[in-house]
C-alpha positions as CSV (number, residue, x, y, z in Angstrom):
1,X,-11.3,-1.4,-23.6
2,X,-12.4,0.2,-20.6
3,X,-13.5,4.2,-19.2
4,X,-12.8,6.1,-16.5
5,X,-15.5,5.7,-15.1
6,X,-15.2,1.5,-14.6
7,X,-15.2,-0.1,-11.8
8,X,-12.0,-2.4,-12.2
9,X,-10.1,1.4,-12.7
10,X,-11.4,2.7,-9.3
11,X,-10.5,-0.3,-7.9
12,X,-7.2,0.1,-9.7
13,X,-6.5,3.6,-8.5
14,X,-7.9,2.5,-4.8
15,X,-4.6,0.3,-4.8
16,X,-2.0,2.0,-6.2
17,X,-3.2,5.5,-3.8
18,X,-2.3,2.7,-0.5
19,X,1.4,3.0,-1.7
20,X,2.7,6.3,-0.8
21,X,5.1,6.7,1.4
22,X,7.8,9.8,1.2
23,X,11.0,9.4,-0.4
24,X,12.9,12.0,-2.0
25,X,13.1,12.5,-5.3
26,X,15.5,12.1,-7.5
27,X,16.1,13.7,-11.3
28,X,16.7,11.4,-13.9
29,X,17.3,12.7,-17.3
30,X,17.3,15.6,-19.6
31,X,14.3,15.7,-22.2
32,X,15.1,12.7,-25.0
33,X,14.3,13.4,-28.4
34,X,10.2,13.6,-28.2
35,X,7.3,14.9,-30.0
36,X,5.1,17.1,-28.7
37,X,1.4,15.8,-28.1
38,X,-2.0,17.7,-29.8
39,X,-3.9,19.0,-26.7
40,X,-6.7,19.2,-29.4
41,X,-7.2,15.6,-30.0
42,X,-7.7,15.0,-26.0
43,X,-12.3,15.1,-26.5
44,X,-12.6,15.7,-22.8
45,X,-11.5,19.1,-20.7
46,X,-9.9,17.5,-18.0
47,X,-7.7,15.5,-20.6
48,X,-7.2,19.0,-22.1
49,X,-6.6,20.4,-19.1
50,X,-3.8,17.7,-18.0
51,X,-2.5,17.8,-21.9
52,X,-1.9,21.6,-21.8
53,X,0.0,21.8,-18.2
54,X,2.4,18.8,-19.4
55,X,3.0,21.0,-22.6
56,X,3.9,23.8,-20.2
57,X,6.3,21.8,-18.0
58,X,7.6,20.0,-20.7
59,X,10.9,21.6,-20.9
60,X,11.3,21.9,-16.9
61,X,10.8,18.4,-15.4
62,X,12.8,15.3,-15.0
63,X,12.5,12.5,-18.1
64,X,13.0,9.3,-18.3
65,X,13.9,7.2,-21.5
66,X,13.3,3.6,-21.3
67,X,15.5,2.1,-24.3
68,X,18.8,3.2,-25.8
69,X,19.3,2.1,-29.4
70,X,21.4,-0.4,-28.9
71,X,18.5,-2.0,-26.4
72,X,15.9,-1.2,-29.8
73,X,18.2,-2.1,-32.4
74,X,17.8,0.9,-34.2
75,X,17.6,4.9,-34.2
76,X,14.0,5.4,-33.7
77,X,13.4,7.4,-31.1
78,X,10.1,6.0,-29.5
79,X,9.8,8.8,-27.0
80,X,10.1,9.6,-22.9
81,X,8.3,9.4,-19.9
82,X,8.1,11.7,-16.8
83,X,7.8,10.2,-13.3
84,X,5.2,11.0,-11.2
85,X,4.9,8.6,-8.4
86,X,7.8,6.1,-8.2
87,X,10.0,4.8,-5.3
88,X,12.2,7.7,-6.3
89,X,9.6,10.2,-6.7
90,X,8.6,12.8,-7.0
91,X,5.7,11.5,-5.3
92,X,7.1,8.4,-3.1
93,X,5.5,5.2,-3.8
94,X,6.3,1.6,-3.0
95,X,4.9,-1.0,-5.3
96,X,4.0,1.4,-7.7
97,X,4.3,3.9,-10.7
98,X,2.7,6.4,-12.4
99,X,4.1,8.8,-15.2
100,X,3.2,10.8,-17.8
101,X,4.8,9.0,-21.4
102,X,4.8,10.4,-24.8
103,X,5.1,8.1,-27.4
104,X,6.4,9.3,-30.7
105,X,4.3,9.6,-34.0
106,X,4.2,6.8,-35.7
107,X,6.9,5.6,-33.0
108,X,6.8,1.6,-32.3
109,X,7.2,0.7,-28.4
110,X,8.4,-3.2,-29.0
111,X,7.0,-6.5,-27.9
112,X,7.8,-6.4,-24.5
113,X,6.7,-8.0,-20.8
114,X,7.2,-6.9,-17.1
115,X,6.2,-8.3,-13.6
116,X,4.2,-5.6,-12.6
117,X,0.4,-5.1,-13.3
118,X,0.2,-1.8,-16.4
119,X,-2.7,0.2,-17.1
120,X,-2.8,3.0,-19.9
121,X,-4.8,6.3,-20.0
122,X,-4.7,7.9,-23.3
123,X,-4.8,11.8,-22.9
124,X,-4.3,13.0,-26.5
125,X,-3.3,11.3,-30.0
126,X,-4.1,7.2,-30.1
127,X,-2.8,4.1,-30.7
128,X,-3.0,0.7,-31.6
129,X,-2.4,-1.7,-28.4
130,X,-1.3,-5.7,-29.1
131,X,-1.8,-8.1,-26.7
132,X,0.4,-10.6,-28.5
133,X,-1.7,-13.6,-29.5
134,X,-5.0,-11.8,-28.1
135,X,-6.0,-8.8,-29.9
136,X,-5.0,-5.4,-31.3
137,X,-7.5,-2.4,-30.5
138,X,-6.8,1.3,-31.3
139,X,-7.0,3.2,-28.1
140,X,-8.3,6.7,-28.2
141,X,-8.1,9.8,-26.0
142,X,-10.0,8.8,-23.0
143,X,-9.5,5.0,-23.5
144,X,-8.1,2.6,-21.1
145,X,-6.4,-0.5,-21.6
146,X,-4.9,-2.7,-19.5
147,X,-1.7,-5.7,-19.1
148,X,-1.4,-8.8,-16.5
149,X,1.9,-9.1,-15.0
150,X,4.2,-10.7,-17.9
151,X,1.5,-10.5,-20.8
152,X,3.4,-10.0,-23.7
153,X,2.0,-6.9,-25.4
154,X,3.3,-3.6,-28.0
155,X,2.0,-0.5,-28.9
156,X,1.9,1.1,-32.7
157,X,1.6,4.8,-33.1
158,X,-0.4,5.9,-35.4
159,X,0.3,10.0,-37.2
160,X,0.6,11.8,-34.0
161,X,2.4,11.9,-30.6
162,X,0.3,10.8,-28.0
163,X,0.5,11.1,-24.3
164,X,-0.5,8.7,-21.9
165,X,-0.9,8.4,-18.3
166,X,1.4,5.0,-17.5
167,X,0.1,3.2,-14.3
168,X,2.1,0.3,-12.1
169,X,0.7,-1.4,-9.6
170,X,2.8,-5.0,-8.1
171,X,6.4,-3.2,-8.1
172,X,8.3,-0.3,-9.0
173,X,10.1,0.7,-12.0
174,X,11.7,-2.2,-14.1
175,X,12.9,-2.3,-17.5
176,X,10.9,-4.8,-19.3
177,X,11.9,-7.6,-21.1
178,X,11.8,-6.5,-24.4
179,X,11.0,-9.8,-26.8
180,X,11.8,-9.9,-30.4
């Protein structure tokens, strides 16, 4: 578990910002079925800050939706992401991606791997991260964790939406490799 203020996350940061580049941007979907996060959980103002402008925008900005439920095997909705900086946009990045995600209460994102490099802010609610084989660590508002390109890893909701700040760095969007 790591803070904001760690060196490996400036470093982090430091290479994803020497990615843009300016493509335009292109919507994806409309809203999927998502809860709405509790700015009150978020223990820091900027996170409220950041919590309570998403909450404003939420119904006016482009989503995406990572798995149908055929792809999950079941009806669960685990929740949405909105693109902030990919190789479509709305800021234009190459080699990277950052998005705001909601994931559902007690919403289960499955076992899953991807090529790219993954780091996860927590702005309000928690979570229980898995790095399969590894550990399991509840992440709270202000919390970072991290994934290496392929590590298998899942995340448990816990009572509450949370939002998180979802970071790329090593490619652009993919959908993982979801292992059962």
């Amino acid at each position: 578990m790591k803070s904001l203020n760690d060196r490996e996350i400036k470093q982090f940061f430091r290479q994803f910002s020497q990615s843009y580049d300016l493509i335009p941007y292109r919507v994806q979907n409309e809203r999927p079925d998502t809860d709405l996060p509790d700015c009150h959980q978020c223990g820091h103002p900027a996170l409220n800050r950041l919590c309570t402008a998403f909450i404003n925008a939420y119904d006016k900005v482009a989503w995406g939706e990572g798995y149908s439920e055929q792809e999950l095997g079941k009806t669960e909705k685990i929740g949405g992401w909105v693109p902030l900086a990919t190789s479509d946009g709305p800021i234009a990045v190459n080699g990277a991606l950052l998005a705001l995600s909601v994931l559902n209460a007690h919403a289960h994102y499955p076992t899953h791997r991807h090529g790219p490099r993954e780091m996860y802010v927590t702005v309000s609610g928690g979570f229980w991260f898995e790095r399969i084989g590894k550990e399991r660590v509840w992440v709270r508002p202000g919390e970072v964790v991290f994934t290496e390109p392929n590590e298998l890893h899942a995340l448990h909701n816990g009572n509450a939406a949370t939002l998180m700040i979802a970071c790329w760095v090593g490619g652009s969007y993919e959908k993982s490799e979801i292992v059962a």
